[in-house]
C-alpha positions in Angstrom: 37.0 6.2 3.4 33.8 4.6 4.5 32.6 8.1 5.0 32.9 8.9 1.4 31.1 5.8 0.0 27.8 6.4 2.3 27.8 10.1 0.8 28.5 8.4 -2.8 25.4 6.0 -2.6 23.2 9.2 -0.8 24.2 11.3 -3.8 23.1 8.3 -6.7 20.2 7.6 -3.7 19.1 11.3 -4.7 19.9 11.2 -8.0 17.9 8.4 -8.7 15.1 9.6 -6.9 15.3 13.2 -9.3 15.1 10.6 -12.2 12.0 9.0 -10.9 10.2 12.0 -9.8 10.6 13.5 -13.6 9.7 10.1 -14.8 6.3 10.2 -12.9 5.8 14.5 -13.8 5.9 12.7 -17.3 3.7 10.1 -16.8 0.9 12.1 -14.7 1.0 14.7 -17.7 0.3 12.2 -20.3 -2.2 9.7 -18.7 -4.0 12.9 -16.5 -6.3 15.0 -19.2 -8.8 16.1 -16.4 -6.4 18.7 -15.2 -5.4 16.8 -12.2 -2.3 18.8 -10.7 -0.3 15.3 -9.4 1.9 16.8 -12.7 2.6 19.9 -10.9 3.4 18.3 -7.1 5.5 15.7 -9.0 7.6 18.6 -10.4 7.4 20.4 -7.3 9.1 17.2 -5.5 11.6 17.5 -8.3 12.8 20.6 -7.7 12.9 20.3 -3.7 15.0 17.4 -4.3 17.2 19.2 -6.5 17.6 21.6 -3.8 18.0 19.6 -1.1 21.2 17.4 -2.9 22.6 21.2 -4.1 22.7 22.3 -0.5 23.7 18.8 1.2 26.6 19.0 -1.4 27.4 22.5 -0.4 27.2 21.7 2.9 29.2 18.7 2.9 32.1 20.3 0.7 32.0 23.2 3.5 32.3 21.0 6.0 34.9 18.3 4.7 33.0 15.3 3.9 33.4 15.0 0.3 37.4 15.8 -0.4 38.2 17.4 -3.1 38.6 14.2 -5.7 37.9 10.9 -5.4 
């Protein structure tokens, strides 16, 4: 049981972190006219974090970390 809440708060941990990342890709592409590409690695981050929580969910489905409902 305490198993599942430390995967719960990495999950929202991630989540959150997905948000923020978009948040910034947003912010870069409105305040950044001089072509700057901190738009493009903030997206970029975005994606590999995307990524990285699909697989770790994968991953932790496959190996019986996350039961099937909570």
């Amino acid at each position: 049981a305490r198993l599942c809440a430390v995967m719960r708060y990495v999950v929202i941990g991630m989540l959150v972190a997905i948000v923020a990342s978009l948040g910034s890709a947003v912010f870069f592409m409105m305040r950044d006219r001089s072509g700057s590409t901190r738009m493009v690695k903030a997206l970029a981050l975005r994606v590999g974090l995307s990524v990285a929580l699909f697989v770790f969910l994968m991953a932790g489905y496959y190996f019986g970390l996350f039961p099937g409902r909570l």
